[in-house]
LOMARLO-902910 format. One record per atom (N, C-alpha, C, CB): residue in one letter; y, z negated, x negated. Coordinates in steps of 0.001 Angstrom, whole numbers, plus 500000, padded with zeros to 6 digits. Glycine has a CB too. Example, Ala and Ser with C-alpha at 12.3 -4.5 7.8 and 13.67 -1.06 7.14 Angstrom:
A494310492200486810
A495500492200487700
A496700492200486800
A495527490954488692
S497750492920487150
S498940492860486330
S500030492130487100
S499402494275485916
***
This chain:
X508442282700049736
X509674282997049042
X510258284301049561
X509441283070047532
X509650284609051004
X510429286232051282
X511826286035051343
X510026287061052818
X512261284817051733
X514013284617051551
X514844284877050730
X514436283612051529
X514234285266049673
X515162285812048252
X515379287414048454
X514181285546046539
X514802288056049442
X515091289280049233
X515706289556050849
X513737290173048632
X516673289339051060
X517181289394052247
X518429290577052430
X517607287977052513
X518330290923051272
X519373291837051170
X519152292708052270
X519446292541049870
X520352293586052822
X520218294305053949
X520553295730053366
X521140293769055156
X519172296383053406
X519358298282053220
X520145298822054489
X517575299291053242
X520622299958054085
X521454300322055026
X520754300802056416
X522272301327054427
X521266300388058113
X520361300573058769
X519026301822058783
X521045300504059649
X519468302724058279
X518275303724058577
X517327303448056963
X519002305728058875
X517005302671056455
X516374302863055347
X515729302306055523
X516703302792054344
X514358302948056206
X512882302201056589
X512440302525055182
X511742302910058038
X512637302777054472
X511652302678052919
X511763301409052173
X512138303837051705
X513186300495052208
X513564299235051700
X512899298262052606
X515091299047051625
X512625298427054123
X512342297859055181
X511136297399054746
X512405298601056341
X509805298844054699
X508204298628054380
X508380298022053049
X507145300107054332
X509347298035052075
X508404297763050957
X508232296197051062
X508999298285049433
X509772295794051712
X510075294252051736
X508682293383052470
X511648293994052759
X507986294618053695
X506905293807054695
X506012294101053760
X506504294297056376
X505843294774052781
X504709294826051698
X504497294181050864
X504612295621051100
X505902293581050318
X505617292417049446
X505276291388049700
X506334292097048873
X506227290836051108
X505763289700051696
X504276289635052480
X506802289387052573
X503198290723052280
X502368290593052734
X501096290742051703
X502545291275053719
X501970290523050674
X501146290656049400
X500434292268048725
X499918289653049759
X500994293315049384
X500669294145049254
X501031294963048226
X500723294396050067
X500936294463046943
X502092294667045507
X502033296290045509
X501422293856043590
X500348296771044948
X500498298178045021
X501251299566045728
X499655298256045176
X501109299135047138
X502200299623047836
X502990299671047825
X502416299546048432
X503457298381047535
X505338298028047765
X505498298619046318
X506101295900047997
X505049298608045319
X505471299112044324
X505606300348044223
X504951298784043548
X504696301505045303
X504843303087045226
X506302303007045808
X503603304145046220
X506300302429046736
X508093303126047729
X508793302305047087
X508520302890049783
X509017300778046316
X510001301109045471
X510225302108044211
X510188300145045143
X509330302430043939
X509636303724042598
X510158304835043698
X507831304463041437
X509600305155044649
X510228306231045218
X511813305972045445
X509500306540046506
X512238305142045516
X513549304329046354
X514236304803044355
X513207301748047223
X513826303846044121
X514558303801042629
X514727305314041739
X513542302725041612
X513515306045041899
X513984307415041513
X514790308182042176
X513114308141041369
X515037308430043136
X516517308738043948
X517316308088043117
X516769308170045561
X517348306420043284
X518649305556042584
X518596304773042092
X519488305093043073
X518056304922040353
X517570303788039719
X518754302900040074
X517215303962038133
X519936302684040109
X520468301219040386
X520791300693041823
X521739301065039655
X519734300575042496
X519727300386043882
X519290298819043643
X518667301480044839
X520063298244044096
X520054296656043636
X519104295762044998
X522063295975043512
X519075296335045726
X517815296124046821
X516703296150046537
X517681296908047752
X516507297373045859
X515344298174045734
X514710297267044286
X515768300054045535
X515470296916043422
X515320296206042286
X514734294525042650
X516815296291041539
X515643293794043583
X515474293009043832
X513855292538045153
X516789292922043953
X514010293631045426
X512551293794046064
X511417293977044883
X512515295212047113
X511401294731044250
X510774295041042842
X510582293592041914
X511879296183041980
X511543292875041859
X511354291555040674
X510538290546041884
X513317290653039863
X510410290678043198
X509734289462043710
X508577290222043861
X510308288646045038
X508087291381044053
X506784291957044063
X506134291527042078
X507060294027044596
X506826291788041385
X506678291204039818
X506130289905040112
X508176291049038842
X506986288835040365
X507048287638040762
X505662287269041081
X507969287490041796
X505456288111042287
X503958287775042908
X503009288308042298
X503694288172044242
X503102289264041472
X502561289787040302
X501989288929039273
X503461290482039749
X502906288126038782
X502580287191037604
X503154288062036180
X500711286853037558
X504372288776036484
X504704289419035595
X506430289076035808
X504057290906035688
X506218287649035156
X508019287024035321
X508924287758034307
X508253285121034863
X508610288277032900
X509307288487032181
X510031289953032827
X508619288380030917
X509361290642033491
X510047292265033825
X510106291509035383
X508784294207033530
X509883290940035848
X511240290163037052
X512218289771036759
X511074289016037761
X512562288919036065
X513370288360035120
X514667289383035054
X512542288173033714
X514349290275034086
X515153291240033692
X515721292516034965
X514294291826032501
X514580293073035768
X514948293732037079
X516346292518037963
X513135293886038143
X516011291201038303
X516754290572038976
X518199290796038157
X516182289172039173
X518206290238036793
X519287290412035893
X520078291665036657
X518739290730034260
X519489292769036289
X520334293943036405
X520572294013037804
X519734295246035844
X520148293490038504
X520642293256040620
X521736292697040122
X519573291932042103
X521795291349039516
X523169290430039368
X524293291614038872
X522972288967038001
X524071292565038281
X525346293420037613
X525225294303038569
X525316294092036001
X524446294946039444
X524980295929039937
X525958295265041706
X523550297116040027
X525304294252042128
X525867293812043370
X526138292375042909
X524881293991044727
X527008291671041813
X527326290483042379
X527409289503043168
X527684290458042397
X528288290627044306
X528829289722045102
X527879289178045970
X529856290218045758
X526168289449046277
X525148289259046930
X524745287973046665
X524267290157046725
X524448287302047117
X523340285918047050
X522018286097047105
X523462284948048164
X521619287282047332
X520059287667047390
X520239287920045491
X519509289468048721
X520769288861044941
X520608288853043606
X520838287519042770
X521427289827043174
X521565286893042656
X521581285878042044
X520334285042042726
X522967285315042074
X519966284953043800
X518671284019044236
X517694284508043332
X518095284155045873
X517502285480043308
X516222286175042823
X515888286472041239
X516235287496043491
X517281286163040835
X517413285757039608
X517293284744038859
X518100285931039423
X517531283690040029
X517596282246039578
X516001282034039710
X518662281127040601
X515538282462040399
X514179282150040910
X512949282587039921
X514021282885042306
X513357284076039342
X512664284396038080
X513028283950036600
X512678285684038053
X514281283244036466
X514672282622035052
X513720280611035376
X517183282645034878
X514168280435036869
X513061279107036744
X511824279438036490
X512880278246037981
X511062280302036829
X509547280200036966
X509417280558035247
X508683281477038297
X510462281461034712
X510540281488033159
X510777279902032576
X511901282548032669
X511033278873032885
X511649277594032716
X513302277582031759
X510393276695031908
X513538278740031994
X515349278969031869
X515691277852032321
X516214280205032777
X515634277098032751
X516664276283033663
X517898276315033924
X516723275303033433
X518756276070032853
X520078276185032837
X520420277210033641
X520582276319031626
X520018278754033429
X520198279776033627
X520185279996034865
X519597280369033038
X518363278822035722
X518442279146037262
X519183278475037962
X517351279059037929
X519645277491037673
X520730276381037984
X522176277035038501
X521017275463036532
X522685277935037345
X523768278798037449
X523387279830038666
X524040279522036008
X522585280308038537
X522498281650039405
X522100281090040529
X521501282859038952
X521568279890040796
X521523279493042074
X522955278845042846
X520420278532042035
X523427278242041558
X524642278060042276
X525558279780042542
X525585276833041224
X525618280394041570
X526369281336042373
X526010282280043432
X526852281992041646
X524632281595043754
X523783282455044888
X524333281806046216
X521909282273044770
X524617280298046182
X525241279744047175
X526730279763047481
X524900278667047086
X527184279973046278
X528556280249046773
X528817281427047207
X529464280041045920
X528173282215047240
X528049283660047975
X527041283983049260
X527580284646046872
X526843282888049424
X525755282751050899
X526698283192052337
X525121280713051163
X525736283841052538
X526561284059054386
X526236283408055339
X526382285344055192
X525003282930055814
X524434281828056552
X524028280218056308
X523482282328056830
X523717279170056775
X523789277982056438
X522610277803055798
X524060277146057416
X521664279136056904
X519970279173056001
X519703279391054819
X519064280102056335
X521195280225053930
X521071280816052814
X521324279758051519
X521997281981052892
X522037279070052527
X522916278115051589
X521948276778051538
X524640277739052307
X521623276330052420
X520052275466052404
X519101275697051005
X518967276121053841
X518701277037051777
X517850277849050469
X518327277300049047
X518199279676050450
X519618277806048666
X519822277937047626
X520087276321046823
X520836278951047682
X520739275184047913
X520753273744047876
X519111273179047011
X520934273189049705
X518493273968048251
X516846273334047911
X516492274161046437
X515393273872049440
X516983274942045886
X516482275798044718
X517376274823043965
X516754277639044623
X518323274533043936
X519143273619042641
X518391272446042720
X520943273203042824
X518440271560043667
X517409270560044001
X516290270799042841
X516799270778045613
X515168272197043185
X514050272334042512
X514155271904041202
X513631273539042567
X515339273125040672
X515731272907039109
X515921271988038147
X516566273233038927
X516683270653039300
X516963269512038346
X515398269259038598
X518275268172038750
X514646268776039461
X513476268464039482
X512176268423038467
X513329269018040251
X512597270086038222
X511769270622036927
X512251270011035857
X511834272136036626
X513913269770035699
X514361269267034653
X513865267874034345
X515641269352034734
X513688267248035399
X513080265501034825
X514752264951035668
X512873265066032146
X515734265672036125
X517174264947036639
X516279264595037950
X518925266094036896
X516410263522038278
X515756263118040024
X516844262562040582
X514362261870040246
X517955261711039920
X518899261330040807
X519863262949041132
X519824259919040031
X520076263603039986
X520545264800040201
X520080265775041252
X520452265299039163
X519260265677041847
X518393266406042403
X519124266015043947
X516722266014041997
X519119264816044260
X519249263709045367
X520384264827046389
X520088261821044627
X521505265047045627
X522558265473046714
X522176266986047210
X524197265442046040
X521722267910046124
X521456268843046628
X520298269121047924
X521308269361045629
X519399268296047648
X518582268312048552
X518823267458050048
X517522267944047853
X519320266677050028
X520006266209051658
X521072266745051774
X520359264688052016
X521862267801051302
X523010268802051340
X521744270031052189
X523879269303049341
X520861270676051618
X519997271301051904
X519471270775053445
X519142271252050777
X519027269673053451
X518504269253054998
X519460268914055493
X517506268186055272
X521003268787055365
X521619268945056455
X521582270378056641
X522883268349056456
X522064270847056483
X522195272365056357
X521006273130057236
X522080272793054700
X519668272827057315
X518545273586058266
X517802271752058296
X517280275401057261
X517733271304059401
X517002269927059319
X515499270897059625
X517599268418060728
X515194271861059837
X513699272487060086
X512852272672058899
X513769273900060721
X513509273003057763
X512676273212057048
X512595272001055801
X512904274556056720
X511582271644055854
X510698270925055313
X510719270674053902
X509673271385055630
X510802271946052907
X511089271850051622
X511890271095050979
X511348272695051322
X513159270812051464
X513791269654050769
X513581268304051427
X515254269883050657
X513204267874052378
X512543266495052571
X511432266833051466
X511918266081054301
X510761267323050567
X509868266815050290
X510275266848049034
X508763267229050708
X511290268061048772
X511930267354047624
X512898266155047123
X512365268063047291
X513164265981048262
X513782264407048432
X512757263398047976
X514168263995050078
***
């Protein structure tokens, strides 16, 4: 799931850089010192937050992911990494409705086709969870057109 945090720190900010290779390498403790460092400079650093709710995430601590992603969605909208990462911690909460929405507005704010895949295959997921399977159907071959490489939505197909 490192794709939810794709947000881009500004080039010189190797501190957003390590924490992101820390999370994705499972390295919670760490990634969690340099985001507090990141966030005490600027508690509303919506990077830094959104790096923070998927280190949670991998944590097993959805409810304060949950809420960190939330406050990404208000401080940067216009991002598709916040709303992904939002949608992603209100599903694993079984919100549904909630991840449904934020995934869709994660895709309508996508910049690449990979993003928009992503976010296809996350609505896909949602109805899935929901028990909708025909609902599920378009998003997910919308999704494999979109990256025919990745695998996740053929299998959610």
């Amino acid at each position: 799931m490192a794709k939810i945090i794709e947000l881009q720190p500004a080039p010189d900010d190797a501190l957003h850089r390590r924490a992101r290779q820390l999370v994705e390498a499972g390295e919670l403790d760490e990634a969690f010192e340099l985001v507090q460092k990141i966030l005490t400079d600027d508690p509303n650093d919506a990077h830094a937050l959104v790096i923070c709710a998927e280190a949670l995430k991998k944590a097993k601590k959805l409810p304060l992911a949950y809420s960190l992603a939330q406050r990404a969605t208000v401080l940067k909208p216009e991002r598709a990494e916040t709303w992904g990462a939002f949608g992603h911690a209100a599903q694993q909460l079984w919100r549904l409705d909630e991840a449904l929405s934020a995934y869709r507005k994660a895709q309508q704010r996508s910049r690449t086709p990979g993003q928009q895949a992503l976010y296809a295959n996350n609505i896909a997921s949602v109805h899935l969870d929901a028990g909708r399977f025909k609902a599920a159907e378009a998003p997910a071959r919308e999704a494999m057109a979109l990256d025919p490489n990745d695998s996740s939505p053929r299998h959610n197909l």
